[in-house]
Residue, then its C-alpha position, 0 to 999 in steps of 0.5 A: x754710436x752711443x755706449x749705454x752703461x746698465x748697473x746693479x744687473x742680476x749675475x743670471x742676466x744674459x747679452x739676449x735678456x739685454x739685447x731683448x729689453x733695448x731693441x724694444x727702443x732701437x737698434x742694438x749693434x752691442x752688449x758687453x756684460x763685463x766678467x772679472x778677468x780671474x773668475x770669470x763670473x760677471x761683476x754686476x754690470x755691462x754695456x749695450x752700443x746703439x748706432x742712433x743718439x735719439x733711440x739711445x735716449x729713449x732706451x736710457x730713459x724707458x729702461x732705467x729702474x726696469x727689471x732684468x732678471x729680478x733686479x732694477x736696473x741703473x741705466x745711464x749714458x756711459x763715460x769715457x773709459x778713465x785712462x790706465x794708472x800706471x802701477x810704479x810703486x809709492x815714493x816720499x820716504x825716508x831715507x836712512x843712511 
């Protein structure tokens, strides 16, 4: 399974205007437009799964800097997901007596 990250996506673009343009190059088994969790409203990117490596590199390639939605996209192979940071506040201070 190959996870593809599409950048610089239009906030009117759909998972079908995804699905659409990537099934043209292979089997898509997912799209995940990413929203921001108190809005609601897309945040400008998303990732679309293809089960085959080699239709995934083909997809990459004929997509990237294509125009969904009337923006050129950036498509690239996505990275792993960065692990959670935990937030337990800052340290190295004085301390005053």
């Amino acid at each position: 399974m190959t996870s593809i990250y599409v950048g610089n996506l239009a906030h009117a673009a759909t998972e079908d205007d995804l699905r659409d343009m990537f099934s043209q190059h292979g089997e898509v088994s997912g799209v995940n437009i990413v929203s921001n969790r108190e809005t609601g409203r897309p945040r400008g990117f998303a990732f679309v799964e293809m089960p085959n490596g080699n239709e995934a590199a083909n997809a990459i390639q004929a997509v990237n800097l294509q125009d969904i939605c009337g923006r050129a996209v950036t498509v690239n192979e996505a990275r792993p997901k960065r692990p959670e940071r935990s937030h337990r506040g800052g340290g190295g201070g004085r301390r005053y007596r």
